[in-house]
C-alpha positions as CSV (number, residue, x, y, z in Angstrom):
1,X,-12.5,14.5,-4.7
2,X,-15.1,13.6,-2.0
3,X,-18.4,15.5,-2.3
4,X,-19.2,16.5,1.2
5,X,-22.8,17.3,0.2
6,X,-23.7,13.9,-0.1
7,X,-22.3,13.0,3.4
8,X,-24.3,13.2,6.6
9,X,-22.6,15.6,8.7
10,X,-21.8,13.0,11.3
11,X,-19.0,11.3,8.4
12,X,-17.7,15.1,7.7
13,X,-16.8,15.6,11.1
14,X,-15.1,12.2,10.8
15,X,-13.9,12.7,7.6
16,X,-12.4,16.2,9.2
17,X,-11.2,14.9,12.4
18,X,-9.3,11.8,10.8
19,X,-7.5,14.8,8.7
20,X,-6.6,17.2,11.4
21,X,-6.1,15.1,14.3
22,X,-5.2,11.6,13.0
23,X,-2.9,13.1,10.2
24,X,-4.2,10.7,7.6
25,X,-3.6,10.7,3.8
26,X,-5.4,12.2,1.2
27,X,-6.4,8.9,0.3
28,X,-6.6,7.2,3.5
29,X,-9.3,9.9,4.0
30,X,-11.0,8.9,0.8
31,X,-11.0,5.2,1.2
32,X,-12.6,6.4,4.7
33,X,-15.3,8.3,2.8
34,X,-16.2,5.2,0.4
35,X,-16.1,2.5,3.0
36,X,-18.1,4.5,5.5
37,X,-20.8,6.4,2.7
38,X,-21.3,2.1,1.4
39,X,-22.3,0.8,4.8
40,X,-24.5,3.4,5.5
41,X,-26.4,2.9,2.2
42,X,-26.8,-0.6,3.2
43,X,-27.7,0.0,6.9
44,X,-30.2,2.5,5.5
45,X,-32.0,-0.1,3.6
46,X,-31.3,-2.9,6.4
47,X,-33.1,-1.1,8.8
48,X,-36.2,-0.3,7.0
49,X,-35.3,3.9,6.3
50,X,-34.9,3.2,3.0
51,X,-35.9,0.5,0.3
52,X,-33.7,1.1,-2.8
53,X,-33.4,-1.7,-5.0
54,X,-29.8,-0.7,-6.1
55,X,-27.9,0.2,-2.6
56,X,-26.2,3.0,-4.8
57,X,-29.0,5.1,-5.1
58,X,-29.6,5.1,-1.1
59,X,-29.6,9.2,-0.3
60,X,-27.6,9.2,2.8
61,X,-26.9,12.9,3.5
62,X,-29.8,13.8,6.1
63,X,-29.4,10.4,8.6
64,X,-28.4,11.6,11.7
65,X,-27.7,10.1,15.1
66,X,-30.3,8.4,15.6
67,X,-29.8,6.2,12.8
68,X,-26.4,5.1,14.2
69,X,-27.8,4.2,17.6
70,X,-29.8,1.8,15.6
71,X,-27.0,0.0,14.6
72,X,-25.6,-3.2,16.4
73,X,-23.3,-5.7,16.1
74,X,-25.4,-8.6,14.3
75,X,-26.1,-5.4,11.7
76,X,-22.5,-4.5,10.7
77,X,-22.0,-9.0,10.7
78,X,-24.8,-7.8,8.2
79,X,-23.2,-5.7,6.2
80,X,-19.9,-7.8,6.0
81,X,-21.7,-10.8,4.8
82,X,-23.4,-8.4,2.4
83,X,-20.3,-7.9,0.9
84,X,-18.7,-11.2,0.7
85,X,-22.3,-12.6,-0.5
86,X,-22.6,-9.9,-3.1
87,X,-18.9,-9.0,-4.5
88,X,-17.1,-12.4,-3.1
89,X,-15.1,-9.8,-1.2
90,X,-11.5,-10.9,-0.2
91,X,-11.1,-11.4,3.6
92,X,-7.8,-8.9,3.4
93,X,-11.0,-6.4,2.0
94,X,-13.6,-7.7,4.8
95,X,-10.7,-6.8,7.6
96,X,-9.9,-3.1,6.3
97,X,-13.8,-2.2,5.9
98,X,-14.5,-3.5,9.6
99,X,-11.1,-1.4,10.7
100,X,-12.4,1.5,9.4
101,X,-16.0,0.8,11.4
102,X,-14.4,0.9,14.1
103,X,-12.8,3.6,13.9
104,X,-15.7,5.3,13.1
105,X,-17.7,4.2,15.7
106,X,-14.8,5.1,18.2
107,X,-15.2,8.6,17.5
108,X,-18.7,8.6,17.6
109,X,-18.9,7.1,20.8
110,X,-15.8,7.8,22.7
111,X,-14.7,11.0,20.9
112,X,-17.9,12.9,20.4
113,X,-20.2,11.0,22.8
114,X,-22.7,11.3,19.9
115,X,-24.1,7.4,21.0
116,X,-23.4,5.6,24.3
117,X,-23.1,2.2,22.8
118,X,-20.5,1.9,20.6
119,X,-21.7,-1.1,18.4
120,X,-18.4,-2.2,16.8
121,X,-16.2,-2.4,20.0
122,X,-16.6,-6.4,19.9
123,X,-15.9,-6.6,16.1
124,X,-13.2,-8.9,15.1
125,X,-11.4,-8.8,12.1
126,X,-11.7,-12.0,9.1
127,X,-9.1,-14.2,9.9
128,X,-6.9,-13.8,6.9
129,X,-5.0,-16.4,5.5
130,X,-1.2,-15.8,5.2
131,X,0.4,-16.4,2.0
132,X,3.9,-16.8,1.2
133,X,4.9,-13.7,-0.8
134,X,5.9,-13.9,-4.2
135,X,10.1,-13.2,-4.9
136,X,12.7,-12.8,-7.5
137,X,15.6,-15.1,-6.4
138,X,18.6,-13.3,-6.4
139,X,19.7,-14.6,-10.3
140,X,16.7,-13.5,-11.1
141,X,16.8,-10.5,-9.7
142,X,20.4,-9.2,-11.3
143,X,19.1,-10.8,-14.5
144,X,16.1,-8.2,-14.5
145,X,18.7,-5.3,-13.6
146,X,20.9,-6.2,-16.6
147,X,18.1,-5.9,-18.9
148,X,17.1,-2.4,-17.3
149,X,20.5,-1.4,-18.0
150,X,20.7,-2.4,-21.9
151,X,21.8,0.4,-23.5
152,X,19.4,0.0,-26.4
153,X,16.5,1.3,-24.1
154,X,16.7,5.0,-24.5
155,X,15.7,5.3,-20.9
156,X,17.9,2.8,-19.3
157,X,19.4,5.1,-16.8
158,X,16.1,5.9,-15.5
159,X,14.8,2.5,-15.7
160,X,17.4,1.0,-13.9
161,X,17.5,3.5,-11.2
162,X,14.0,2.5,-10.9
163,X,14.6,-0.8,-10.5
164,X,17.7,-0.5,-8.4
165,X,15.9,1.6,-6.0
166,X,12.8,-1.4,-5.8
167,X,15.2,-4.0,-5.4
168,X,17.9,-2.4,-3.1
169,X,15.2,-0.5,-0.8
170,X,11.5,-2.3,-0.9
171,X,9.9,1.4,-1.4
172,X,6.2,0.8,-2.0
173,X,5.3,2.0,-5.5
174,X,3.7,5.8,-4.1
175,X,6.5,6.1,-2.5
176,X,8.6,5.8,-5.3
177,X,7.2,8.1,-7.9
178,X,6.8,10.9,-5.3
179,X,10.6,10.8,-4.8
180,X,11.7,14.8,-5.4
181,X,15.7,15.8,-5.7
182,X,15.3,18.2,-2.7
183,X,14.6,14.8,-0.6
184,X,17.5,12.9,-1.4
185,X,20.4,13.9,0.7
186,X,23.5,12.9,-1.2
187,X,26.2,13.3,1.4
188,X,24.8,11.6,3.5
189,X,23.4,8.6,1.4
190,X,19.9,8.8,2.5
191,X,16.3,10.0,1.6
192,X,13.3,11.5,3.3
193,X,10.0,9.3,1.7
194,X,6.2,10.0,2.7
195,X,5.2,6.2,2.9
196,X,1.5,4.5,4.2
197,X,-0.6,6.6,6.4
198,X,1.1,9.8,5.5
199,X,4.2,8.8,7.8
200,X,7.9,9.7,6.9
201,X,10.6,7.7,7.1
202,X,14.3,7.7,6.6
203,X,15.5,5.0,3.8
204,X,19.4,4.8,3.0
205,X,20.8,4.4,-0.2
206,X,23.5,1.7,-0.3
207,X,26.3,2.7,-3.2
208,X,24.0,0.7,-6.3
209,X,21.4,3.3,-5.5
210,X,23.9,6.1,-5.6
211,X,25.3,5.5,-8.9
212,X,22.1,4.5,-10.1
213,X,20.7,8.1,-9.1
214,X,23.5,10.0,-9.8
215,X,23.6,8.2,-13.5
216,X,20.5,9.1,-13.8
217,X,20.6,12.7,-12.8
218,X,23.1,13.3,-15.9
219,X,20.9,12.5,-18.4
220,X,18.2,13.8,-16.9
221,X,16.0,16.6,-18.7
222,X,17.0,20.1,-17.9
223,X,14.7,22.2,-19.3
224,X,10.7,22.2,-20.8
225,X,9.9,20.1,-17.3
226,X,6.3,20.6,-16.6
227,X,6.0,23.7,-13.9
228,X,4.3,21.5,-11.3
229,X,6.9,18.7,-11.5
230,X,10.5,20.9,-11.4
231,X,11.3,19.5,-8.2
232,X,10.0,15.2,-9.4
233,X,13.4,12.9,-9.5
234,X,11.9,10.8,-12.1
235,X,9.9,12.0,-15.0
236,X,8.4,10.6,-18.0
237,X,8.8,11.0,-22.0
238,X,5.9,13.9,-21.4
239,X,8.8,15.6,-19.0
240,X,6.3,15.8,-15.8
241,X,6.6,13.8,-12.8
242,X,6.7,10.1,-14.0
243,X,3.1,8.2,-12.7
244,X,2.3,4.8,-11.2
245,X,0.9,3.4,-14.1
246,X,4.4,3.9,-16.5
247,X,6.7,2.6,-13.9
248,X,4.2,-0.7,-13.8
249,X,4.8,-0.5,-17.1
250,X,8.4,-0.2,-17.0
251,X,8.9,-2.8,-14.8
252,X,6.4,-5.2,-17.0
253,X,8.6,-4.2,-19.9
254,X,11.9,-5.5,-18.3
255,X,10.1,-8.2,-16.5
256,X,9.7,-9.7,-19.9
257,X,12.9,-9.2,-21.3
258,X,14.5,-11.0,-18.8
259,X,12.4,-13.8,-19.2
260,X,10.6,-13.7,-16.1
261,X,6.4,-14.2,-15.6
262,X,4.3,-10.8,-15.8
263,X,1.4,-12.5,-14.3
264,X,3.5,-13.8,-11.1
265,X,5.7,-10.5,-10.7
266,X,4.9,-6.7,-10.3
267,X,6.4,-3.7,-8.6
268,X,4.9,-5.0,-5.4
269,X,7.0,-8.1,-5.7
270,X,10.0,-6.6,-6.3
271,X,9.0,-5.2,-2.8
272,X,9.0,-8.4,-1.7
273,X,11.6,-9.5,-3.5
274,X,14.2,-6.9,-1.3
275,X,12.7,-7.6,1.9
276,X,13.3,-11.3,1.5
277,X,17.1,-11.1,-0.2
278,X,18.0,-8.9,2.9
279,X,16.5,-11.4,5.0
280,X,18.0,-14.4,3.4
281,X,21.5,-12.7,2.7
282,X,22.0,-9.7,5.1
283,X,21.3,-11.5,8.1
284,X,18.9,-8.6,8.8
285,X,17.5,-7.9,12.4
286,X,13.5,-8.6,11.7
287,X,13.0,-5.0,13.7
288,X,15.6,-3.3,10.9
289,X,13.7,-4.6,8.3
290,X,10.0,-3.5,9.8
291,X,11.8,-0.2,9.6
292,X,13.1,-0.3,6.3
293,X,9.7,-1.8,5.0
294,X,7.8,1.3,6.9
295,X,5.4,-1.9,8.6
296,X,3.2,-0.6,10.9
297,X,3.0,-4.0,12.2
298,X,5.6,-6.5,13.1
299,X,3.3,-9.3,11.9
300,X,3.4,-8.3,8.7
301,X,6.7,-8.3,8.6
302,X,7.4,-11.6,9.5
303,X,5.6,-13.0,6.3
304,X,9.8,-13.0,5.1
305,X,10.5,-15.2,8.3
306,X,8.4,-18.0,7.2
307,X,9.9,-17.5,3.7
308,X,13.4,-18.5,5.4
309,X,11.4,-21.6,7.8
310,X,10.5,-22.8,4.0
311,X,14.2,-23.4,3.0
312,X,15.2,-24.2,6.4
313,X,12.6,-27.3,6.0
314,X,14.2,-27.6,2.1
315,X,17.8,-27.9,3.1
316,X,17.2,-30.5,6.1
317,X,15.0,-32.4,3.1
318,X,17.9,-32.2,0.9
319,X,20.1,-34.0,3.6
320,X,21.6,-37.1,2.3
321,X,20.4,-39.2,5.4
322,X,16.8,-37.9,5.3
323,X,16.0,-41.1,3.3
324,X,17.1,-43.4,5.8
């Protein structure tokens, strides 16, 4: 919950414009409140308002516009150092703080015309390395899908519709556990999912995922379901809405049982792990899969085009000639 009273009102009317108008998420919103409500506190001490030894305790709520027209470029460089300095902040983290800056200083300046200059307009992004993502190879992959579906796990028609639905569609874990009945329509084969940045999206459920749901939906509970969560597709032992951290654990359960490292795999990979098996074996158009994936971004989807460039390289190395 974000407490507006500690905000200055220019980051509320932010805050409310990137709700109403730019239709973010909940938490989108939040994330914007943190990021922005931390460089403040440091550009409050930077430029000399404030001299807090712990940037925490920095009282932001009565700067006003002034205070942002004393901010340049050199002082959000500043601030990013600060960060990387202080917390050895990732590059991936560096890029999304300076995105939302920008954004902020958008509306400011083009938006509200609260400033003339808008001081982030030449701010570039960390150049981010791109690694190879982590993946399940396809024996691998059925491995960890016969071990959902051991009949000595009590929940194994949930579990493996949980799995089934990772593997087969490379839903994001949010996505996933906010799955409701009401969104899956079953003659057609396809659900309705709220995925990253509040956007919907259609995915389709190949036959796996239909009998994995449908098995599922047999034994699933009937009655003493938590009011709130009537509606929830899958729910845990507590019968409300099943949460992020007991499908990690599911999936680290079953990880292990079939033998496979906890520390290298996650839910996240088994994202991965669809994305790239669709690419290797489906012969799947780079633009489907950006839509399947729910990518903003083409470049990010293309991470699972180098992942094929790697075995192209492998199977010319693996050439019986290549010695010669």
């Amino acid at each position: 919950m974000i407490d507006n009273r500690e905000n200055p009102e220019f980051l509320n009317s932010f805050l409310q414009y990137s709700t109403v108008i730019l239709n973010k998420s909940k938490n989108s919103v939040k994330e914007y409140n943190y990021d922005l409500s931390n460089f403040f506190k440091f550009m409050s001490n930077y430029l000399g308002i404030t001299s807090e030894e712990n940037i925490k305790d920095v009282d932001i709520h009565l700067l006003d516009i002034d205070f942002l027209k004393q901010i340049d470029l050199d002082a959000i460089h500043a601030y990013l150092y600060y960060l990387k300095d202080t917390y050895n902040s990732k590059a991936s983290t560096l890029a999304r703080k300076a995105s939302t800056i920008r954004i902020f200083f958008s509306y400011v300046s083009n938006k509200e015309k609260l400033i003339e200059v808008n001081p982030a307009q030449n701010l570039e992004n960390p150049k981010i390395d791109r690694r190879q993502p982590k993946y399940l190879t396809l024996e691998e992959s059925r491995r960890l899908l016969e071990m959902a579906a051991d009949e000595s796990n009590k929940n194994s028609e949930r579990d493996f519709a949980i799995i089934t639905l990772f593997l087969n569609c490379g839903m994001r874990l949010s996505e996933l556990v906010s799955i409701n009945i009401s969104d899956i329509q079953f003659d057609e084969c396809k659900m309705t999912i709220i995925g990253k940045g509040n956007k919907e999206r259609t995915i389709y459920l190949n036959k796996a995922c239909m009998k994995a749901i449908n098995n599922y939906l047999t034994v699933r509970p009937k009655e003493g379901i938590k009011a709130s969560d009537t509606k929830a597709l899958f729910l845990s032992g507590r019968l409300e809405r099943i949460s992020k951290r007991t499908v990690q654990y599911i999936v680290e359960k079953e990880l292990k049982r079939a033998g496979l490292d906890t520390t290298k795999y996650s839910t996240h990979k088994l994202r991965h792990t669809a994305a790239t098996l669709m690419y290797q074996y489906g012969n799947v158009d780079i633009r489907a899969l950006q839509e399947v994936l729910g990518h903003e971004s083409i470049s990010t989807t293309e991470i699972y085009t180098h992942v094929s460039n790697v075995q192209v390289r492998d199977a010319l190395e693996r050439n019986p000639l290549s010695g010669e």
